[in-house]
PDB file as gemmi writes it, atoms N, CA and C in Angstrom:
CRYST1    1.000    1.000    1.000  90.00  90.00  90.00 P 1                      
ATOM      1  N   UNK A   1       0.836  -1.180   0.000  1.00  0.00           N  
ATOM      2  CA  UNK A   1       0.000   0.000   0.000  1.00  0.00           C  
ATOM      3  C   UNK A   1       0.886   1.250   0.000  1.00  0.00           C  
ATOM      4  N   UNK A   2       0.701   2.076  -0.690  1.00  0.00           N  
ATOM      5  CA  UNK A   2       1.131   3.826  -0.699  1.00  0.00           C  
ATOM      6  C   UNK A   2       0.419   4.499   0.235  1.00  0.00           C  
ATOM      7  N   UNK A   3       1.751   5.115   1.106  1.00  0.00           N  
ATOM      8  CA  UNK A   3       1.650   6.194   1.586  1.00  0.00           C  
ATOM      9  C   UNK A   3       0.469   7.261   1.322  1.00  0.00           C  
ATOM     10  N   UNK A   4      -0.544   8.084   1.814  1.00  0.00           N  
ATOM     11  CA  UNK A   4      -1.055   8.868   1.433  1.00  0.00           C  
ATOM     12  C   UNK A   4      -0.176  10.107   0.904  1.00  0.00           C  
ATOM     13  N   UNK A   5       1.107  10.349   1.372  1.00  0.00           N  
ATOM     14  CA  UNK A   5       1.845  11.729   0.598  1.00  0.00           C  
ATOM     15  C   UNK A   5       2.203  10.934  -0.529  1.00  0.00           C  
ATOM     16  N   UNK A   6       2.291   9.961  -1.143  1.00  0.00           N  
ATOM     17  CA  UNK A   6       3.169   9.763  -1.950  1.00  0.00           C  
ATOM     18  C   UNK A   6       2.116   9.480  -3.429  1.00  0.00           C  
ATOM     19  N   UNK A   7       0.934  10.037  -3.263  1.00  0.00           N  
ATOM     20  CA  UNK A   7      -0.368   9.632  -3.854  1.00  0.00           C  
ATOM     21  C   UNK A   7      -0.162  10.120  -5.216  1.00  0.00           C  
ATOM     22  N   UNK A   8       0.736  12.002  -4.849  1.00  0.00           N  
ATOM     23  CA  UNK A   8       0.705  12.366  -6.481  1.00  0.00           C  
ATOM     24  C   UNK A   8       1.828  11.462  -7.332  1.00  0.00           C  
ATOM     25  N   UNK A   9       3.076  10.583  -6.963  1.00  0.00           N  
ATOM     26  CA  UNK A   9       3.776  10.026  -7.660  1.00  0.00           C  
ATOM     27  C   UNK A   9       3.198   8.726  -8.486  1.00  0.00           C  
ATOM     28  N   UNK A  10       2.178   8.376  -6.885  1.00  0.00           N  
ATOM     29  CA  UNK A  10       1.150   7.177  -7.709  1.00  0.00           C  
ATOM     30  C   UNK A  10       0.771   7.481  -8.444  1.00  0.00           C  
ATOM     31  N   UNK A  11      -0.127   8.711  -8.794  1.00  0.00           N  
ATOM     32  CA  UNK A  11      -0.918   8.904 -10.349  1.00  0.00           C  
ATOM     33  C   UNK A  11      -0.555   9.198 -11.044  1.00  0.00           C  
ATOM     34  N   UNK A  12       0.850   9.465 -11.362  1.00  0.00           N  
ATOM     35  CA  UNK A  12       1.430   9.902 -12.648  1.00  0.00           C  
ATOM     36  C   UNK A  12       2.016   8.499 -13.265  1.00  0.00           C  
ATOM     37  N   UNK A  13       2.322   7.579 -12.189  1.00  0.00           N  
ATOM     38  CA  UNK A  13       2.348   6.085 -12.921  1.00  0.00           C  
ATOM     39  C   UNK A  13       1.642   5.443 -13.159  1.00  0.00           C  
ATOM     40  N   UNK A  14       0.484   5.767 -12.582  1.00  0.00           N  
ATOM     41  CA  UNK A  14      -0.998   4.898 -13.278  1.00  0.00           C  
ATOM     42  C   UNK A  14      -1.255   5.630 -14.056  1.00  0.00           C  
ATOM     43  N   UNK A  15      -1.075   7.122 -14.357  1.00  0.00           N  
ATOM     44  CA  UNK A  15      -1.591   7.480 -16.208  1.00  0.00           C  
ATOM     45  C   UNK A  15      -0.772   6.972 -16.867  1.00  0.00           C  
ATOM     46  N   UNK A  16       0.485   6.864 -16.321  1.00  0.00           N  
ATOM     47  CA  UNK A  16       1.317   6.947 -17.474  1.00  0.00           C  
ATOM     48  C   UNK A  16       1.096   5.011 -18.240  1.00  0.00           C  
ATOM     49  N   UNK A  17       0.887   4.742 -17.083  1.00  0.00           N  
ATOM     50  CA  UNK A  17       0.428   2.809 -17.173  1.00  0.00           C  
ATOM     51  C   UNK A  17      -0.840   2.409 -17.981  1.00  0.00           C  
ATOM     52  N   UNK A  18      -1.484   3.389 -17.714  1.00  0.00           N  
ATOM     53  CA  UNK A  18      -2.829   3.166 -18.519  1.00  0.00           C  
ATOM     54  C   UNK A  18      -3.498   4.191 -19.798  1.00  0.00           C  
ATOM     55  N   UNK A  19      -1.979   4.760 -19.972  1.00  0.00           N  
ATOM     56  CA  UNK A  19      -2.361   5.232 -21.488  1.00  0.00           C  
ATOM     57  C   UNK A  19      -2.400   4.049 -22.692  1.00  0.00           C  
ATOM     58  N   UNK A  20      -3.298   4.257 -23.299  1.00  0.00           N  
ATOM     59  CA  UNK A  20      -3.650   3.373 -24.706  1.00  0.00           C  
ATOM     60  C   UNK A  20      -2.701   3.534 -25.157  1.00  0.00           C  
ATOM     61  N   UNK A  21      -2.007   4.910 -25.731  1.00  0.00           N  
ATOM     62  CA  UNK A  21      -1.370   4.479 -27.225  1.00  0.00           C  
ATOM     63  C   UNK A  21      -0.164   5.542 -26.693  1.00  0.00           C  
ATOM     64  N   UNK A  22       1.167   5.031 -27.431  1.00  0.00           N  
ATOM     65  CA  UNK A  22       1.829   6.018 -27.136  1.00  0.00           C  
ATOM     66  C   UNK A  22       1.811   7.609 -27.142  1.00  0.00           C  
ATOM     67  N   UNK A  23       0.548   8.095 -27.918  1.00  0.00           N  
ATOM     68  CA  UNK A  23       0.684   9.656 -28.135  1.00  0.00           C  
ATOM     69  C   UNK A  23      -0.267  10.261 -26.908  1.00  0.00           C  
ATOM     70  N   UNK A  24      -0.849   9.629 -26.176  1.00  0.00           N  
ATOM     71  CA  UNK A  24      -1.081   9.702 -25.415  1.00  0.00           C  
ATOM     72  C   UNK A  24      -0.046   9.822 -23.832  1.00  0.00           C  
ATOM     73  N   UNK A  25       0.399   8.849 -23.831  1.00  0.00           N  
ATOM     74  CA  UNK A  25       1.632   8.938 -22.902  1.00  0.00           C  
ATOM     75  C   UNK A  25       2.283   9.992 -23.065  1.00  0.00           C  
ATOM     76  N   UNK A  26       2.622  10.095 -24.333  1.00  0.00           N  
ATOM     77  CA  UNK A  26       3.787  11.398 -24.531  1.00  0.00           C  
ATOM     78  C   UNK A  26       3.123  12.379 -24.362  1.00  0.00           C  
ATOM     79  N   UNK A  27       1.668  12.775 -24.478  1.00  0.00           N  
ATOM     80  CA  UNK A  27       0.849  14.171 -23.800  1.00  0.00           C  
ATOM     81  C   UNK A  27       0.883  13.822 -22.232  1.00  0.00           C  
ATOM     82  N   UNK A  28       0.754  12.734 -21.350  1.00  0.00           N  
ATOM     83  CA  UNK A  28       0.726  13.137 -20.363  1.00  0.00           C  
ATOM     84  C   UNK A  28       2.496  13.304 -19.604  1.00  0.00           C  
ATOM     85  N   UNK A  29       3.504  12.844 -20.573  1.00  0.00           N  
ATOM     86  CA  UNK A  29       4.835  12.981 -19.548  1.00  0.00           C  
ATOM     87  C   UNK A  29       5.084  14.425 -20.079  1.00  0.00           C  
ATOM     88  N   UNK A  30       4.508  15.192 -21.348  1.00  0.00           N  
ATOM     89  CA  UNK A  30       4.730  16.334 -21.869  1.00  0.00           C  
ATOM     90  C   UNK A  30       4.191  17.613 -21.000  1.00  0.00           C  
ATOM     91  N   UNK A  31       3.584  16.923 -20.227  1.00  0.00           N  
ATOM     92  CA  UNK A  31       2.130  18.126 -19.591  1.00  0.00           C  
ATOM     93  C   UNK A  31       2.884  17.704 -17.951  1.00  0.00           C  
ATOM     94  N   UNK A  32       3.389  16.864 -17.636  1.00  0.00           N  
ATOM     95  CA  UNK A  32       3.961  16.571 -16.849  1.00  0.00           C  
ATOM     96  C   UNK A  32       5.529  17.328 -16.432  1.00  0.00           C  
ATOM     97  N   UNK A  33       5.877  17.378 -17.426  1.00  0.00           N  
ATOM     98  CA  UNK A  33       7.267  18.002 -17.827  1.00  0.00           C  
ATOM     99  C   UNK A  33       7.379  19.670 -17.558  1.00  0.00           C  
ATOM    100  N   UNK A  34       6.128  20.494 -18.429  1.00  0.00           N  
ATOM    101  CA  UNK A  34       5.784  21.091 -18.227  1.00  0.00           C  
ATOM    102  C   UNK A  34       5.715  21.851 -16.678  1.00  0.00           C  
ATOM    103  N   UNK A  35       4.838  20.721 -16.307  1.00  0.00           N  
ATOM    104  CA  UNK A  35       4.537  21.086 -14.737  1.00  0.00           C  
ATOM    105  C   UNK A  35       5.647  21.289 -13.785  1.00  0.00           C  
ATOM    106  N   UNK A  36       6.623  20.464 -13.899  1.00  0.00           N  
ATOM    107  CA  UNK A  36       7.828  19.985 -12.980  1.00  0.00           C  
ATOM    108  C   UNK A  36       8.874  21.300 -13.207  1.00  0.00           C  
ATOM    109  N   UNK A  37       8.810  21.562 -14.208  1.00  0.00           N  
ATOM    110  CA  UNK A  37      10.065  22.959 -15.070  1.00  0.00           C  
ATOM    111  C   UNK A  37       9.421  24.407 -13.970  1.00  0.00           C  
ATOM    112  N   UNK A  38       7.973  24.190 -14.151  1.00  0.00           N  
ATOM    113  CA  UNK A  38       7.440  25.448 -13.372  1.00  0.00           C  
ATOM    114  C   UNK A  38       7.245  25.664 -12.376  1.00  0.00           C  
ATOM    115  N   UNK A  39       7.675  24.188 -11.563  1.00  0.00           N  
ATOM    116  CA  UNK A  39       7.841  24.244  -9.653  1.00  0.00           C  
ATOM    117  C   UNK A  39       9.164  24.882  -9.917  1.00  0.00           C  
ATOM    118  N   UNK A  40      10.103  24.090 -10.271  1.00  0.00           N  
ATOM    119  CA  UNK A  40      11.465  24.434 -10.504  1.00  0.00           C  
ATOM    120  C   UNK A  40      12.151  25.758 -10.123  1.00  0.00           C  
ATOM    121  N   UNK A  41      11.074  26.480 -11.519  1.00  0.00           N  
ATOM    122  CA  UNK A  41      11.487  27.716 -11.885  1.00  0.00           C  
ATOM    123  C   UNK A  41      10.797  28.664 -10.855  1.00  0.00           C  
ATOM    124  N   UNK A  42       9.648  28.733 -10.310  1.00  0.00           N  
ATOM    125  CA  UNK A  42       8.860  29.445  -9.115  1.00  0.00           C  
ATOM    126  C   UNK A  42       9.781  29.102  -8.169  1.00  0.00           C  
ATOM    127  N   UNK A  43      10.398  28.002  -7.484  1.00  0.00           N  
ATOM    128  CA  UNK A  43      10.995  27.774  -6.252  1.00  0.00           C  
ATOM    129  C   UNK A  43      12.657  28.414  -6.658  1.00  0.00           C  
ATOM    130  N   UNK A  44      13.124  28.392  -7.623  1.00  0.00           N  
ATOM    131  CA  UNK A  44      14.703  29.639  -7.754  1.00  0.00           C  
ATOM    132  C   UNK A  44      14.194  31.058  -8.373  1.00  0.00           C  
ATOM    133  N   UNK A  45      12.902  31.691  -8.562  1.00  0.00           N  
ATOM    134  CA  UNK A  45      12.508  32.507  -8.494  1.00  0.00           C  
ATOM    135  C   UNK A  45      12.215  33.180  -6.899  1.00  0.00           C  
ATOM    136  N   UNK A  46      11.458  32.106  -6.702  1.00  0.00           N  
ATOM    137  CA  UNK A  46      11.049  32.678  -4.677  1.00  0.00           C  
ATOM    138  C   UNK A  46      12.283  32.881  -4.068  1.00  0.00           C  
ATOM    139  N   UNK A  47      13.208  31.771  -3.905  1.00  0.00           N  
ATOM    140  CA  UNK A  47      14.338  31.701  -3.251  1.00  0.00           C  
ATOM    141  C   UNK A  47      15.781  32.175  -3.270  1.00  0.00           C  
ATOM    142  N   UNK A  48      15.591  31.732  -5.178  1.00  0.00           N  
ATOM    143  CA  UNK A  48      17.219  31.755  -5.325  1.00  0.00           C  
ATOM    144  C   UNK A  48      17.936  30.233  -5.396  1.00  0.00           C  
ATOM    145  N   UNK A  49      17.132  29.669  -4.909  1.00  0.00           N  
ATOM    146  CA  UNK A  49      17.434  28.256  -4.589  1.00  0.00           C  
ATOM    147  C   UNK A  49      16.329  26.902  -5.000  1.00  0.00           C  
ATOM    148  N   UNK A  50      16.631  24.962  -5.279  1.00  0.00           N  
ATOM    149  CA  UNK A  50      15.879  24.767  -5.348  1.00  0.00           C  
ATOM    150  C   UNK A  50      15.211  24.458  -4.065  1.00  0.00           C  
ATOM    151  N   UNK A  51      15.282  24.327  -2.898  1.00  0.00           N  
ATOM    152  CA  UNK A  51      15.452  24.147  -1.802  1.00  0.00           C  
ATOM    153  C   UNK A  51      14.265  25.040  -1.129  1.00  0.00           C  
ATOM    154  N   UNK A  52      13.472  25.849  -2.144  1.00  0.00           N  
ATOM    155  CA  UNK A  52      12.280  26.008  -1.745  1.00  0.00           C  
ATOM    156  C   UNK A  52      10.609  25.238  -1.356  1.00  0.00           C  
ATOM    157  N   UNK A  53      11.253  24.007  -2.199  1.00  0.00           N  
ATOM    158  CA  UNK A  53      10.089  23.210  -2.471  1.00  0.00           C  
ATOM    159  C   UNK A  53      10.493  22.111  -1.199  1.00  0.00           C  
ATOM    160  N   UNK A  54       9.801  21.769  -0.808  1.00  0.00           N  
ATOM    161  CA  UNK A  54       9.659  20.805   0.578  1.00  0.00           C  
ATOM    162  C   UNK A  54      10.284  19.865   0.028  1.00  0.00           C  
ATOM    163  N   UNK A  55      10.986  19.035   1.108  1.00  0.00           N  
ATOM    164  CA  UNK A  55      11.326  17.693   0.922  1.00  0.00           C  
ATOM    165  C   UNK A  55      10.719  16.526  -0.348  1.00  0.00           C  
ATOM    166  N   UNK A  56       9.612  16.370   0.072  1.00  0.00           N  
ATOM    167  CA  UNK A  56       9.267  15.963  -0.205  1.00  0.00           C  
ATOM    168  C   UNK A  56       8.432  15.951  -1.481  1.00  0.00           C  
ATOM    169  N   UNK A  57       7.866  17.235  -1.589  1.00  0.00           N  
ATOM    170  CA  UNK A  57       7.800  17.556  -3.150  1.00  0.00           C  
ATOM    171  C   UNK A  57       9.290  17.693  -4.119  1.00  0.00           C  
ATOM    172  N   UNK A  58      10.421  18.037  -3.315  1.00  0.00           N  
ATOM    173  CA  UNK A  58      11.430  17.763  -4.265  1.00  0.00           C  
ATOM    174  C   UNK A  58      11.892  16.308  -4.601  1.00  0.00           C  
ATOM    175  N   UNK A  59      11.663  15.454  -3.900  1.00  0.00           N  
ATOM    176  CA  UNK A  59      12.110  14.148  -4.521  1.00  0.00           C  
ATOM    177  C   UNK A  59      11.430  13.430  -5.553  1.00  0.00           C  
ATOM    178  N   UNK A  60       9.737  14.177  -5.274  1.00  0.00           N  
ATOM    179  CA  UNK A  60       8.647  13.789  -5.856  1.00  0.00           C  
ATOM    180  C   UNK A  60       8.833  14.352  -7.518  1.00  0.00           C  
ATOM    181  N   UNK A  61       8.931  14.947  -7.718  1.00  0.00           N  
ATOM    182  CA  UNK A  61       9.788  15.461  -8.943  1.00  0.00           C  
ATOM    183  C   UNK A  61      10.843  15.225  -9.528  1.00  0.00           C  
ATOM    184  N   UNK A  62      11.735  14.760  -8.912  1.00  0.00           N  
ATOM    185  CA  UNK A  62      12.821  14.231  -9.163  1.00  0.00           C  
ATOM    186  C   UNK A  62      12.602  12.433  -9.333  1.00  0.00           C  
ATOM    187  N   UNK A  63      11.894  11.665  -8.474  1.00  0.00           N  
ATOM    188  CA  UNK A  63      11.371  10.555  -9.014  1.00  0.00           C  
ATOM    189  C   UNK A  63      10.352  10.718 -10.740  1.00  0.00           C  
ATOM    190  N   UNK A  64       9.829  11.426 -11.094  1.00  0.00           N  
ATOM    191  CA  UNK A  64       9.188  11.281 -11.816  1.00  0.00           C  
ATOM    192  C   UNK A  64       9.752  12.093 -12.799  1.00  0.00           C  
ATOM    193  N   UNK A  65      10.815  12.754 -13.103  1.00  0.00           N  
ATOM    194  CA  UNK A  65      12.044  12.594 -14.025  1.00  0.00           C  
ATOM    195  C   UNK A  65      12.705  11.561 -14.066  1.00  0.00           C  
ATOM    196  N   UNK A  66      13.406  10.950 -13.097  1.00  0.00           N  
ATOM    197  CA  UNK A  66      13.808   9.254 -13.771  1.00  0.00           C  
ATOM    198  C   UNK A  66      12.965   8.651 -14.287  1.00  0.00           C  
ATOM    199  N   UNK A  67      11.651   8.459 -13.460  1.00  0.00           N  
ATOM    200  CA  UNK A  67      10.900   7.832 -14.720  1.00  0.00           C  
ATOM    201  C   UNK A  67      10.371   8.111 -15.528  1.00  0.00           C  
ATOM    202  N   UNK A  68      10.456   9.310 -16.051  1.00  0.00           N  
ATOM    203  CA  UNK A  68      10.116  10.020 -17.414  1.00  0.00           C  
ATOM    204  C   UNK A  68      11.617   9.748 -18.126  1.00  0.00           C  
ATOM    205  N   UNK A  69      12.766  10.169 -17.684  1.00  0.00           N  
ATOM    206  CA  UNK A  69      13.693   9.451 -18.082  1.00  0.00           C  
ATOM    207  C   UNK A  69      14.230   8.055 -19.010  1.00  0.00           C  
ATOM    208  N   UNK A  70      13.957   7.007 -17.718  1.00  0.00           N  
ATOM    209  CA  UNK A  70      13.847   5.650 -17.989  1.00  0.00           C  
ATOM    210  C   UNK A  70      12.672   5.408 -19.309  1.00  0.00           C  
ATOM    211  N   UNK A  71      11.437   6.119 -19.501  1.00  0.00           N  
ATOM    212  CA  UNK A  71      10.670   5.748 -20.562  1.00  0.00           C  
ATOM    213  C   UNK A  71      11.625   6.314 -21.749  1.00  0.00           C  
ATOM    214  N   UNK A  72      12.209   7.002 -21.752  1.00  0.00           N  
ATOM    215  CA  UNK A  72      13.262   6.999 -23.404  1.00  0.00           C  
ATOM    216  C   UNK A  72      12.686   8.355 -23.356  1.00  0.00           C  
ATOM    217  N   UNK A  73      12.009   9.510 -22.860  1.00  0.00           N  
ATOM    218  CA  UNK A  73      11.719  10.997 -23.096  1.00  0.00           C  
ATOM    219  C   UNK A  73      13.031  11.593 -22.531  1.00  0.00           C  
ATOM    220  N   UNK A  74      13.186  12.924 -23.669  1.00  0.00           N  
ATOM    221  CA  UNK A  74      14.330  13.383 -23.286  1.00  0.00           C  
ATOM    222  C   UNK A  74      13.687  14.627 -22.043  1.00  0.00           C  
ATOM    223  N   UNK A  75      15.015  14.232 -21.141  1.00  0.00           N  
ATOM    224  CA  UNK A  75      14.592  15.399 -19.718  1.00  0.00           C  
ATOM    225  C   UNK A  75      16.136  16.640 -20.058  1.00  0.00           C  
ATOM    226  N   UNK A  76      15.532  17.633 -20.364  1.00  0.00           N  
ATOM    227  CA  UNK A  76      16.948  19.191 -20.618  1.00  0.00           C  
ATOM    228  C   UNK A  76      16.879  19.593 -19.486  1.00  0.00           C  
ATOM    229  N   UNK A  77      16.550  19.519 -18.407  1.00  0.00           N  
ATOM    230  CA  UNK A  77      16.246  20.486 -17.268  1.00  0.00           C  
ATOM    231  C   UNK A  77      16.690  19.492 -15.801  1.00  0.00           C  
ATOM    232  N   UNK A  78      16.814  19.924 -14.989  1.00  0.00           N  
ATOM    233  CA  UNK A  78      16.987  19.590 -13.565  1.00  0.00           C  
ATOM    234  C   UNK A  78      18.215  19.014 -13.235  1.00  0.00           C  
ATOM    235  N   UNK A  79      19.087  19.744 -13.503  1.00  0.00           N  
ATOM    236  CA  UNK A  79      20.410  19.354 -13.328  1.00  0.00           C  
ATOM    237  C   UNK A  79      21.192  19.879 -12.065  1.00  0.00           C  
ATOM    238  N   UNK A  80      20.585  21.597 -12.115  1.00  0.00           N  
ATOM    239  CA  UNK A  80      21.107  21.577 -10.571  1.00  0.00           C  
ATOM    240  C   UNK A  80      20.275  21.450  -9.444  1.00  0.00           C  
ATOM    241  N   UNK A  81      18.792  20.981  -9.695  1.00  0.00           N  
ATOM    242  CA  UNK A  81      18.354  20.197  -8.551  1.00  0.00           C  
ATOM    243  C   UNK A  81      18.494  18.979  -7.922  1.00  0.00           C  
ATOM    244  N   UNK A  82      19.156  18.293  -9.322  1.00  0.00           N  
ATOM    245  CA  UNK A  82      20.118  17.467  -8.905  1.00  0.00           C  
ATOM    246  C   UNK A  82      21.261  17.538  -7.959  1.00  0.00           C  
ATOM    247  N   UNK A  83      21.947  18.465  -8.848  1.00  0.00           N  
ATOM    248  CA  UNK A  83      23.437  18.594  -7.601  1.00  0.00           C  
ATOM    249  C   UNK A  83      22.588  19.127  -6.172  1.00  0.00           C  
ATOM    250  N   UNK A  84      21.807  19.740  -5.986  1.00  0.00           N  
ATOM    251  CA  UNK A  84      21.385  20.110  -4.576  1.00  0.00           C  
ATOM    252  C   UNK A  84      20.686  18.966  -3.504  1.00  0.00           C  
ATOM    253  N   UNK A  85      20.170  17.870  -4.255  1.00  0.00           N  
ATOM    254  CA  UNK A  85      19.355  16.811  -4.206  1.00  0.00           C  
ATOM    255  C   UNK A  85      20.960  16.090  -3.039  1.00  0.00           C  
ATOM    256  N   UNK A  86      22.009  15.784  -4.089  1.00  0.00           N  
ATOM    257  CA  UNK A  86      23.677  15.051  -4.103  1.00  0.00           C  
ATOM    258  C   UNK A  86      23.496  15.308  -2.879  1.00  0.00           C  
ATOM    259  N   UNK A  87      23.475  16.935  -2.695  1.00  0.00           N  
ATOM    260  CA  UNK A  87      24.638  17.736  -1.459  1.00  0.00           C  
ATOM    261  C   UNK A  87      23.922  17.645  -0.186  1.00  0.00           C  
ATOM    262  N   UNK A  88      22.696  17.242  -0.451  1.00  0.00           N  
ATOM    263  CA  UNK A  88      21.997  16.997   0.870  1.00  0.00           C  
ATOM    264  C   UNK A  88      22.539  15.878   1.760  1.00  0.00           C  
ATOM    265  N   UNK A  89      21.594  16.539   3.421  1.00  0.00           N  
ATOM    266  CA  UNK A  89      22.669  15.841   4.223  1.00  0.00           C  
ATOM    267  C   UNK A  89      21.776  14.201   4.743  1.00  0.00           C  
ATOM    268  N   UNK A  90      19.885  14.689   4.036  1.00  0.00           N  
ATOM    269  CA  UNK A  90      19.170  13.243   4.076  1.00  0.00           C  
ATOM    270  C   UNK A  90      19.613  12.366   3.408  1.00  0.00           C  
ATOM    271  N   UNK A  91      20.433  11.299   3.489  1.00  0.00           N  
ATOM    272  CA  UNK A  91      20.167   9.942   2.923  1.00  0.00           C  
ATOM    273  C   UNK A  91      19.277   9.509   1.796  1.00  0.00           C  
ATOM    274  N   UNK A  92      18.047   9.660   2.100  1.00  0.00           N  
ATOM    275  CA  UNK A  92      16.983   9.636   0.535  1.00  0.00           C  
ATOM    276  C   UNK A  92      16.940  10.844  -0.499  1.00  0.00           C  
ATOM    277  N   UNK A  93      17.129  12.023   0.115  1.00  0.00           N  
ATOM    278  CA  UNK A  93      17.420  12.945  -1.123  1.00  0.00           C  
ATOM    279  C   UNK A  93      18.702  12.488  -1.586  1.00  0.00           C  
ATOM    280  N   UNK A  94      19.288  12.248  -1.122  1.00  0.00           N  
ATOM    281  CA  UNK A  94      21.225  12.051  -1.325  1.00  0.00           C  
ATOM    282  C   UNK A  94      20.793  10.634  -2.739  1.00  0.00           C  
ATOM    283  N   UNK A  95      20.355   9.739  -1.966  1.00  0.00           N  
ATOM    284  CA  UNK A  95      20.671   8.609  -3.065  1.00  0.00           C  
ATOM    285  C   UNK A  95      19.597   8.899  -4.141  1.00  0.00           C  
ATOM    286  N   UNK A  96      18.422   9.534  -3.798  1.00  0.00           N  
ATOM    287  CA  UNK A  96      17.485  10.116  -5.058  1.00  0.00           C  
ATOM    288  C   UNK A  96      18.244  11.024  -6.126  1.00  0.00           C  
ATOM    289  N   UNK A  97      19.306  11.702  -5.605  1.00  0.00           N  
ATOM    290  CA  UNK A  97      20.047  12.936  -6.420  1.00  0.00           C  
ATOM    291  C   UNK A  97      21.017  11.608  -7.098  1.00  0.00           C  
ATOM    292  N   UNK A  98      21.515  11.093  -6.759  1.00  0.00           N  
ATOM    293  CA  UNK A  98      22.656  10.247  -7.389  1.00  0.00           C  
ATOM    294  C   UNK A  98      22.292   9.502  -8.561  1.00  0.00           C  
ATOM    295  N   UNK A  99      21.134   8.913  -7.868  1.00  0.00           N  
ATOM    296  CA  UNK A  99      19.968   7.916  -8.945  1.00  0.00           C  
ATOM    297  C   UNK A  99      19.410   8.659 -10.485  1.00  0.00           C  
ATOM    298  N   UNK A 100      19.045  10.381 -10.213  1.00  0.00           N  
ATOM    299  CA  UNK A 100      18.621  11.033 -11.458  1.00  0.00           C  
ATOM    300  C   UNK A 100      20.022  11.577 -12.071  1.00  0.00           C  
ATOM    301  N   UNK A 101      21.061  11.805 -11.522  1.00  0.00           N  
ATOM    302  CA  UNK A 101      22.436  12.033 -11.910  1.00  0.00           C  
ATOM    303  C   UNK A 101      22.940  11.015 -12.946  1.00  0.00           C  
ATOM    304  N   UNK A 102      22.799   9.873 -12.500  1.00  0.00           N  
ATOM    305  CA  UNK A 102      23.152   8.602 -13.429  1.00  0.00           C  
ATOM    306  C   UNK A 102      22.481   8.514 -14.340  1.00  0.00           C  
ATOM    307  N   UNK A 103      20.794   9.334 -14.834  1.00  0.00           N  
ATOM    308  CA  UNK A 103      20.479   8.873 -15.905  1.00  0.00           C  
ATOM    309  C   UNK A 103      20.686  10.673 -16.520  1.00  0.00           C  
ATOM    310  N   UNK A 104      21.264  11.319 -16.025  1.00  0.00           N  
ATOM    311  CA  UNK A 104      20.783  13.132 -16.841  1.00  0.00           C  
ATOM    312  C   UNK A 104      22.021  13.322 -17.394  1.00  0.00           C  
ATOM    313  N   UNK A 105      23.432  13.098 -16.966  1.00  0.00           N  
ATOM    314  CA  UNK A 105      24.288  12.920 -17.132  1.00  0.00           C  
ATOM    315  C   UNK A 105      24.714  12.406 -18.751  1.00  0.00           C  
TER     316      UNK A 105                                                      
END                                                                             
């Protein structure tokens, strides 16, 4: 069973699981993509940093770039939320940053 916080990562793998046809998929990791660029960009707008967005919405984003990743879509973006992801001193951001490093790289 999933976590109740972890609900929005669940539904982006059950659309992405239960799209019919590929052009479909590619509208929802596209609209997805979309979405993720504009936390991004609002949280080093607010801050300066990515380190605006909670824990936990940052990994949540960062999981669902590897697996937008891993499906063969190209990801241009989140590279230094990556390195900030690395430099952390949690353990799960740490190996989450390493994990999207190995595929952005």
């Amino acid at each position: 069973m999933v976590s109740r916080r972890a609900r929005g990562l669940r539904h982006f793998l059950d659309a992405i699981r239960s799209a019919k046809t590929r052009e479909i998929e590619s509208r929802c990791v596209t609209f997805e993509l979309a979405k993720i660029r504009g936390k991004f960009e609002h949280a080093r707008r607010r801050g300066g940093n990515a380190k605006m967005l909670s824990s936990y919405d940052f990994k949540k984003y960062a999981c669902k770039l590897f697996y937008i990743r891993v499906l063969g879509y190209v990801v241009d973006f989140g590279l230094w939320e990556t390195v900030v992801l690395m430099a952390s001193r949690d353990l799960s951001e740490k190996a989450t940053g390493y994990a999207l490093a190995s595929l952005l790289v």
